[in-house]
N, C-alpha and C positions, 0 to 999 in steps of 0.2 A: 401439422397443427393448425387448424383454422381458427379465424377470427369470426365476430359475432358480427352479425351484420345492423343491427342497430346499437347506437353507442347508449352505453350504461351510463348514469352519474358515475362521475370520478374515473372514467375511463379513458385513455389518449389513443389516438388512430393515426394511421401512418397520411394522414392531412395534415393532419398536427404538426406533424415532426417536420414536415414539406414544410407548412408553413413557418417554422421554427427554422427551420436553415435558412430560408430567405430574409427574415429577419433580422438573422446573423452575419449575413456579408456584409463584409467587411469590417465584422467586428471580430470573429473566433477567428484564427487560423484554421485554414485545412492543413491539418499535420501529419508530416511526412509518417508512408510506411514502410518503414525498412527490414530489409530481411536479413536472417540469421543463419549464418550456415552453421555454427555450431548447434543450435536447437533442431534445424533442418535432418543436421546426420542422426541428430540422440532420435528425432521420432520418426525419421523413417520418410518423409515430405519436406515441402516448401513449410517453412515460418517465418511470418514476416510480424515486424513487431508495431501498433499504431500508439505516436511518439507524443499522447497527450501530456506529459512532460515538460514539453518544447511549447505547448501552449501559451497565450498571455496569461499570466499570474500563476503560470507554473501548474495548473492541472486543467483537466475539462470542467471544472465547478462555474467559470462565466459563461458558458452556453446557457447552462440551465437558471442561472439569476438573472443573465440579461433578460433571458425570452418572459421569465417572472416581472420583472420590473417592468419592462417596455409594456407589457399587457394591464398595468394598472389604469384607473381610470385618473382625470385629472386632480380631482380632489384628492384621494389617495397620495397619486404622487407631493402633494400640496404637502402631505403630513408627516412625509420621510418615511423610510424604512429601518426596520432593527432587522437583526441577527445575531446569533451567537456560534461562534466557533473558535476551536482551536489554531485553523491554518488555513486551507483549503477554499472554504465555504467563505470567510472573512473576507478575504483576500478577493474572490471572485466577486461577490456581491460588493463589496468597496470600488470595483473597476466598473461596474456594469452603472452602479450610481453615478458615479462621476459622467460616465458616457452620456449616462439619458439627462443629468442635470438635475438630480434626484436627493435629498439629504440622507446619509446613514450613517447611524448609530451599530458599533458590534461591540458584542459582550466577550472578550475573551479570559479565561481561567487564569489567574496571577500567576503562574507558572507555564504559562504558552512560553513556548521558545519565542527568544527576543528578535530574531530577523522575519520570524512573521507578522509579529506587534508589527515591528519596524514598517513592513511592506503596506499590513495592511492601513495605517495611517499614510502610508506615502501615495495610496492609491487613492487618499480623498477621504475613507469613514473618520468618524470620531469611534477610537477605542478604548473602551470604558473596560477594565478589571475585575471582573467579578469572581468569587466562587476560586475552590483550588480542582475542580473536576467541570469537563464542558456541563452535566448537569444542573448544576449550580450557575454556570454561567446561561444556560437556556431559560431560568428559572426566572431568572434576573432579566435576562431579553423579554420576555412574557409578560412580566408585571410593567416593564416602562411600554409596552405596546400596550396594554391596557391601561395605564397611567396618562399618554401622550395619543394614541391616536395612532401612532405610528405600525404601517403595516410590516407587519412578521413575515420575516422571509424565508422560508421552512428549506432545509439543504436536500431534501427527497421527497418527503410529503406531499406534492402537488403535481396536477396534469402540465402546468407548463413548464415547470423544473424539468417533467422527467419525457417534454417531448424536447425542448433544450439539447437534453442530454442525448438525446435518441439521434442526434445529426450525426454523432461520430459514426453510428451504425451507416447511416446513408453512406458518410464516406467510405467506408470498408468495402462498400460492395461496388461503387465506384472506382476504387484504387484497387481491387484485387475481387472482379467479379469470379474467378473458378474457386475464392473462399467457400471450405467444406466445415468447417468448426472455427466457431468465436469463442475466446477465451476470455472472463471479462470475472475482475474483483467485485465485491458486493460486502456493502456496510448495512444501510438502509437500504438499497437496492434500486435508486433513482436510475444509475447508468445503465445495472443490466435492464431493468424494465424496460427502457427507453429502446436501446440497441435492440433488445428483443422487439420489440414493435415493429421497426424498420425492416429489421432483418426477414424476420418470420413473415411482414405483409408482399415483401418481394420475392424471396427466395425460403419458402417455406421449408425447402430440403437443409438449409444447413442449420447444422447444429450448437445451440449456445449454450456455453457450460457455464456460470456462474461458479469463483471460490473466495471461501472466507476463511481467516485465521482458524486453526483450531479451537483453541481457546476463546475463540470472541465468537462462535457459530451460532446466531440464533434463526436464522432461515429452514437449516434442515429438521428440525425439530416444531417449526411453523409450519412447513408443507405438512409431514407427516399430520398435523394435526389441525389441517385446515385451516386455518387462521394464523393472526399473526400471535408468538406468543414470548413474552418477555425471559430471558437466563439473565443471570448472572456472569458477566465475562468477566473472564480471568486476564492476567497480562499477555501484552501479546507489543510487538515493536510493529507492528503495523495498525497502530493507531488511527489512522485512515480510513479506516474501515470494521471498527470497534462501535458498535451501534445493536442495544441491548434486545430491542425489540423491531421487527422489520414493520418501514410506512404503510399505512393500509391500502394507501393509492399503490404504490410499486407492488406490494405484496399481489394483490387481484390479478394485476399486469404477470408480474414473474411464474403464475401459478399457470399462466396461457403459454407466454412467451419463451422463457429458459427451460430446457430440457433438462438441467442436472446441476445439483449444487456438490461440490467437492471441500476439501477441508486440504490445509497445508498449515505442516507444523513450520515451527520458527528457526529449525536447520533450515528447513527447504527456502523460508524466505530470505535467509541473511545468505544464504546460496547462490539465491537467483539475485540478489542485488549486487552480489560479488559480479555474475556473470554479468551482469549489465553493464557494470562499469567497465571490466576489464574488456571484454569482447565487442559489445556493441559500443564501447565509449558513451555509455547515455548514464548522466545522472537519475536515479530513480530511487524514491522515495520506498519502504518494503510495502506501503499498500498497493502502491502504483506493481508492484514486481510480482504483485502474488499471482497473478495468471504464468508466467515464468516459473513457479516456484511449483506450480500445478506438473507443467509440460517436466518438470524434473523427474517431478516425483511419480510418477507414474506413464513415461514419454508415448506409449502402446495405446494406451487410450483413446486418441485424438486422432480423428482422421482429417488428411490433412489434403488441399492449403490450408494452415491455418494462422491464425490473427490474434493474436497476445493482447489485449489493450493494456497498454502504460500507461494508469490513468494519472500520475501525478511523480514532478522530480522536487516537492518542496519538501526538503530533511537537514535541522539543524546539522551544522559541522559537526558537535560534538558526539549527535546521535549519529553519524555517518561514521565516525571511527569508532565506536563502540560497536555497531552493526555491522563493518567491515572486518574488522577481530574476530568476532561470533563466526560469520562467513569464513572466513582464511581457518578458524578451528574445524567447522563442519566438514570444511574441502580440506582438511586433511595439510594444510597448509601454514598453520601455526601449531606448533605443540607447547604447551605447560604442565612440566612435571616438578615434586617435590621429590628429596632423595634426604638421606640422612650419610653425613662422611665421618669420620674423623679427623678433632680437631688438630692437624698437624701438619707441616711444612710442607708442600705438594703435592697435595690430597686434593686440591680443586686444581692444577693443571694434571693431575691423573684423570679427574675426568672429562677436565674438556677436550685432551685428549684426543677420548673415547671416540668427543662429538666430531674432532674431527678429521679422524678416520670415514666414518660416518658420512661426511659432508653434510652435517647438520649448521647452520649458521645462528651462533647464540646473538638475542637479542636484548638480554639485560638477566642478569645474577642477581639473587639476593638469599644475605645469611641472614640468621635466626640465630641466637646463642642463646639466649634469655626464656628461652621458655621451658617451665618445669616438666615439661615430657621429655626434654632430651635428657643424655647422662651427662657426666661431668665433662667429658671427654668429646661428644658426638658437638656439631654443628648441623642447621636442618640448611640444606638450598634447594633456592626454587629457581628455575631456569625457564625462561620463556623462548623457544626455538624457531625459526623459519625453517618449514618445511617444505617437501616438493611433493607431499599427497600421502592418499591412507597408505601405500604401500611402505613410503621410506620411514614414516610415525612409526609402524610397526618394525623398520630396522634397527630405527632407532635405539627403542624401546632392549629391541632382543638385543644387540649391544652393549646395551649398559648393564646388561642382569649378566651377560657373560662375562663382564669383568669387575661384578663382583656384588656390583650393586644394587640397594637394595630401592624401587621405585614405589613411594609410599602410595597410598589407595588404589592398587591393584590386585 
């Protein structure tokens, strides 16, 4: 895939991105690439995983705000910068300001999870509440940039955001030059445009695949149609990467750069952040995992070496154990089922029992009596189980139907 040999408006070139790493020394981490030999055996090659995670402020989002901010002019800088995000983008441009001596202002959603408020005020912005959806809070970024003066610091939308972002690509082919396939998330598509710049200006042969939530996909439906084009996204726990309509700047870029955009549902992603944690010991975020979540779901695919990017470990507690649940279900690894007994003297150590024969490990009981679908006599329980994978789920299961009982929504 070749590049153009005179630069377009709104276009970035692997200059760019050069010059955007030198910029960055000593500010980004070059972040370790580690490898995976559980991923390695599922696809058949070398995977190694690049641990933008481990970053300062926890994702690759201050590559692309520093090399934004550092490139303002003096006045500009005079006026401060806003932003508006939920975590990520906040966080990153709050660190990059502080560095360059820059005032910023971020707009985050009253319901941003509190350790990222928390980070990003510890990193220097003032954060201001706005809106219960980042929309809402972009809205609000917008009008006090037009209010104050202050320059809008777009999370993808721009050439130096998205050559920023394009240093990790440098790094990959530095840290693991025989890389055959880049595996890289996409929201607004700042990091793959970027990586794909690097990538495709040195090493035109390997291949980068871009993937977005199922439910949050508006890029595949953009190429098909030329343009960038707004959906409706639906929920999805990779939040990270929930962005309705793709930047026009990345969008141009990705249509050259990325060979292939993939979709991954939200088993595959609470899957792969299982793996992450358990296997590779790396906290990750499910935006950051969704390249993982790709190599799952379809491991044949990918030829390899190939290069995961992790692009972010920042995930409230709360959503981490709600998201590791989901994972431990999909892996076959947690069971919950509902059963109906009779109300009577040994009727629940009959079936636990059952469990453990089974070697199923019960993790919490609970009865029902009170509701008018049972009979007079019935009690409902629900049993939340530690399992050891689809096989034993389904021993489980035959188990308990052989002695006697009856497993509700099956």
């Amino acid at each position: 895939m070749s590049f153009r040999t005179a630069r377009p408006s709104r276009h970035v070139m692997l200059d760019d991105v050069r010059g955007a790493q030198k910029m960055l020394s000593g500010v980004a981490r070059t972040t370790a690439l580690e490898g995976s030999r559980h991923l390695s055996r599922l696809v058949g090659a070398p995977v190694h995983l690049k641990c933008e995670n481990l970053q300062r402020t926890g994702s690759f989002k201050l590559r692309g705000a520093y090399v934004r901010i550092a490139g303002l002019r003096p006045e500009e800088r005079a006026a401060g910068v806003v932003a508006a995000s939920a975590g990520n983008h906040a966080q990153g441009v709050a660190l990059a300001s502080s560095l360059l001596g820059v005032r910023s202002t971020v707009f985050m959603p009253v319901g941003a999870p509190l350790p990222k408020v928390a980070a990003t005020r510890e990193y220097g912005a003032e954060v201001r509440l706005r809106g219960h959806v980042v929309d809402e809070s972009l809205a609000a970024a917008q009008d006090y940039a037009r209010d104050t003066g202050a320059v809008f610091i777009h999370p993808f939308d721009h050439p130096d955001v998205i050559a920023g972002q394009g240093t990790v690509g440098l790094e990959i082919l530095e840290q693991c030059p025989e890389v055959r396939t880049v595996v890289v998330g996409m929201g607004g598509g700042g990091l793959a445009a970027g990586i794909g710049v690097a990538v495709k200006a040195l090493r035109p042969d390997v291949k980068v695949v871009g993937v977005q939530a199922r439910s949050a996909a508006a890029y595949p439906p953009s190429l098909a149609a030329g343009r960038p084009v707004a959906v409706d996204c639906g929920p999805t726990m990779a939040d990270g990467i929930v962005v309705g309509r793709p930047g026009d700047v990345p969008f141009d870029l990705v249509q050259e750069v990325v060979d292939e955009v993939v979709t991954v549902s939200e088993d595959a992603l609470s899957s792969a952040l299982l793996l992450c944690l358990e296997r590779a010991k790396l906290v990750v975020e499910p935006a950051g995992a969704s390249p993982v979540a790709a190599l799952l779901s379809d491991p044949e695919a990918f030829e390899g070496p190939v290069v995961a990017v992790l692009s972010g470990g920042n995930i409230d507690p709360l959503v981490l154990q709600r998201v590791l649940r989901h994972g431990m279900a999909a892996a076959g690894r947690y069971l919950s089922l509902r059963l109906r007994l009779p109300d009577r003297p040994g009727a629940l150590a009959n079936l636990l029992g059952v469990l453990t024969v089974v070697d199923a490990n019960v993790l919490d009981v609970g009865h029902v009596r009170t509701d008018p679908r049972l009979g007079l006599t019935e009690v409902e329980v629900e049993l939340h189980l530690e399992t050891k994978g689809a096989e034993h789920c389904a021993e489980v299961r035959h188990a308990l139907r052989e002695a006697g009982h009856t497993i509700l929504g099956d």
